[in-house]
N, C-alpha and C positions, 0 to 999 in steps of 0.2 A: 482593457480590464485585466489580462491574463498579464501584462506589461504589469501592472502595480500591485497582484496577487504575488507573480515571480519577485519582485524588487520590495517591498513587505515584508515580506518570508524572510529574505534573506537579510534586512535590516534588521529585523529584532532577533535574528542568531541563530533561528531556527537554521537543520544541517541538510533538510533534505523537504523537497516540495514535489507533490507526485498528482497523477490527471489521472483519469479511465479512461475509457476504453468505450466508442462504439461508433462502427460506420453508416450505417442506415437509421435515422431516427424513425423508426417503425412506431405505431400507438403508441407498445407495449413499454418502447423506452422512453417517447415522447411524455409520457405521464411521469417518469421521474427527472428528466434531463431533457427539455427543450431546444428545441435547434436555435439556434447553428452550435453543434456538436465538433468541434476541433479535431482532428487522425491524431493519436497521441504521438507519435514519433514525429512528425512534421513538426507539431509544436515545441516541443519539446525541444528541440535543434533550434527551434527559432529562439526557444525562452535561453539557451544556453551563452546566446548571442545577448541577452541582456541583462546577464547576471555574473558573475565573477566563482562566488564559490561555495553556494548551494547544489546538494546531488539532486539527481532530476532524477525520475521515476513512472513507473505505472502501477497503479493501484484499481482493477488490474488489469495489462494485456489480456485480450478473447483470445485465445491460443488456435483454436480452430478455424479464426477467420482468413488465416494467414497463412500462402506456404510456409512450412518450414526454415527453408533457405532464405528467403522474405527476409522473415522474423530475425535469421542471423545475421547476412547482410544487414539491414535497418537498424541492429542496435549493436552490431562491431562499427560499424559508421558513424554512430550515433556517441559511443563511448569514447571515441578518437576523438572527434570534432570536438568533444568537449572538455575535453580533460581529464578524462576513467571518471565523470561523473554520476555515469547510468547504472539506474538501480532497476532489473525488469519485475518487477510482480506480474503474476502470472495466475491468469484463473480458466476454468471452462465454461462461463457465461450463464446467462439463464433466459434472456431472451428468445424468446421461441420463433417469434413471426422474424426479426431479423437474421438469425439462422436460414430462415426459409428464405426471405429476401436474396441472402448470399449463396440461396443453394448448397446448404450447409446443411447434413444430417444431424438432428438436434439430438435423438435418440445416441448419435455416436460422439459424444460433444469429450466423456471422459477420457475414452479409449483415443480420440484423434489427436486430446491435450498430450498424453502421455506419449505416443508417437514421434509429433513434433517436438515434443522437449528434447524425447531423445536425438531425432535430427539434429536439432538446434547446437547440442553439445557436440554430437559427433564434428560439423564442420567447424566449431571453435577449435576445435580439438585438433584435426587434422589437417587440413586447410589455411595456407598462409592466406590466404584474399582473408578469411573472416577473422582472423585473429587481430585482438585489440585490444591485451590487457584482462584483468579478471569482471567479468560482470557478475556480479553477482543475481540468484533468481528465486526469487520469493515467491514462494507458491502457497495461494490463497485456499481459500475452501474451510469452512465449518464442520465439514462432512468425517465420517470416516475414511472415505473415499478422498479426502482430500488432504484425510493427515496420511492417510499412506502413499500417497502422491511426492510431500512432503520430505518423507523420510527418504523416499525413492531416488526422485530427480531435484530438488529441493537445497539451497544453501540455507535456508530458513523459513519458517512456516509465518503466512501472515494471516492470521485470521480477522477476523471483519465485526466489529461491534458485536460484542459479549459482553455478559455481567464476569464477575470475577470469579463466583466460585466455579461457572461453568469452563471461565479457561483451565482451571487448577485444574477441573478431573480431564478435560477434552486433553492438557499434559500428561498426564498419568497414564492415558490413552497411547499417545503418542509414544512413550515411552516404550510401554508394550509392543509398538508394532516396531519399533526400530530393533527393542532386541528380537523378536520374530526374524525380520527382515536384515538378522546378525552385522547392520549398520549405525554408525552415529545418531544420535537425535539430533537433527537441525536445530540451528538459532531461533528466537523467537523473538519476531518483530511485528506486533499487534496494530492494526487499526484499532482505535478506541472513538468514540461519540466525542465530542466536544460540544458543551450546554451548560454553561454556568448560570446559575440563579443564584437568589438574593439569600432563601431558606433551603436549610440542606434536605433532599429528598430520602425517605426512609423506607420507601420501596422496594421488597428482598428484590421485586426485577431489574431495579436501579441499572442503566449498562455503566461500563467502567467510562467515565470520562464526563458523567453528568453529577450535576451538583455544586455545592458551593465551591472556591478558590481549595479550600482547605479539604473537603472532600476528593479531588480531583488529583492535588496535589499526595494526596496519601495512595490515591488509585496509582498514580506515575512510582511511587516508592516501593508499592506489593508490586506491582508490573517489574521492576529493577530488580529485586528481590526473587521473582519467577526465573529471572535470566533474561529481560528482555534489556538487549542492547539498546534501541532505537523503538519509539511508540510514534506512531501515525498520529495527530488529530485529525479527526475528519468534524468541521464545525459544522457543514452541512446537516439541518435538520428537516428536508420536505418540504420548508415554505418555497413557492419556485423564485417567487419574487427578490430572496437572498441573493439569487445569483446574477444580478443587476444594482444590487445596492448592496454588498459585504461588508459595510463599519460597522455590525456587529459583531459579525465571525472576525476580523481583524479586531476589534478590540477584546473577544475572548482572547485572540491568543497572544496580544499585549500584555493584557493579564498575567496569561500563566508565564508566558515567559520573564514578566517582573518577580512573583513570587520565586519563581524556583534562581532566580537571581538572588535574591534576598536572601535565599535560604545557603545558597552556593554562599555568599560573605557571611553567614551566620557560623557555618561550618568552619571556615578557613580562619575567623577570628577564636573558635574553641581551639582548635591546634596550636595557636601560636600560644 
């Protein structure tokens, strides 16, 4: 299944395909993400082996599960092996009982992310064994706490299913703490929902990425617009049964990737 998700992806043009994150399927996770649960770097390496030239990803590394050194070694390895494909998104979890599982202070989950990043940089940095080319690291989080993270250690912010006006101000946000923190504002490369229906939804809580072709398709153009380079789908909606039978989530994103085809030669024939 992860063979024809990888090989999918990369046949309708999509640029980049990305996994989470989790070792122990404890309840807490077993209620969203049923086992058998994949190490995303293991896989990942494996999926790089059956794909050509889609980036691989996590959406996102638990930052705490892992030493530090770990984390760099496994994805200067990882980036090599595949051709500077590796994209790291990066989060501090929210799993409680698997924290415990791993013997992980959950209480210390933002303070030990920020820590390890910073390891993580220092031996790219310093370090011939880790070096392997630019990875880039995408640091997830909704939170305050997680745009200042962001700004901090951060190549770009990746925030997780939002409606749109709440990304505009959570930016605005962002921006304040960058000039605070007298740094750049990072790039912005959003997961968004993916849920096409037949009638468009008019729900101010609408998140960005549901609704009709045309709704979705405008959601990807204000997201362009904001500055985002690169948008995540995540077709994933909670049924668990999806993730044994995907020809719906593969024919959403047939879909969008037909429209915004259409709409790329709609463009190129106004120019000429």
């Amino acid at each position: 299944m992860l063979r024809r998700w990888a090989q999918a992806v990369e046949a309708l043009g999509f640029d980049l395909l990305m996994i989470s994150d989790h070792i122990v399927v404890t309840p807490d996770v077993a209620e969203h993400y049923p086992a058998p649960f994949y190490e995303p770097f293991t896989t990942l390496a494996w999926l790089a082996g059956v794909t050509d030239r889609v980036r691989l990803g996590t959406t996102v590394l638990i930052v705490p599960y892992r030493h530090p050194l770990l984390i760099a070694r496994m994805a200067a390895n990882l980036n090599q092996l595949s051709g500077g494909r590796l994209v790291l998104g990066v989060g501090v979890g929210w799993a409680r009982q698997e924290f415990e599982a791993l013997g992980v202070p959950f209480h210390r989950r933002g303070a030990l992310t920020d820590e390890y990043l910073r390891a993580v940089r220092t031996a790219w940095e310093d370090d011939e064994d880790y070096r392997s080319g630019e990875i880039p690291i995408w640091v997830g989080g909704n939170s305050d706490a997680g745009l200042r993270r962001a700004v901090r250690l951060g190549d770009a912010w990746h925030p997780l299913r939002s409606t749109l006006p709440w990304l505009r101000e959570a930016l605005d946000r962002m921006k304040t703490i960058a000039d605070e923190e007298r740094r750049p504002v990072p790039a912005l490369a959003p997961r968004i929902a993916l849920r096409l229906t037949d009638a468009p939804i008019t729900d101010p809580a609408r998140l960005a990425g549901e609704g009709t072709i045309d709704q979705i398709a405008d959601d990807l153009e204000q997201l362009r617009l904001l500055g985002a380079g690169t948008v995540v789908l995540d077709p994933f909606n909670g049924d668990l049964s999806e993730i044994s039978h995907p020809e719906t989530a593969w024919q959403a994103l047939a879909t969008v990737a037909a429209h915004r085809g259409r709409s790329a030669d709609h463009k190129s024939t106004e120019r000429q």
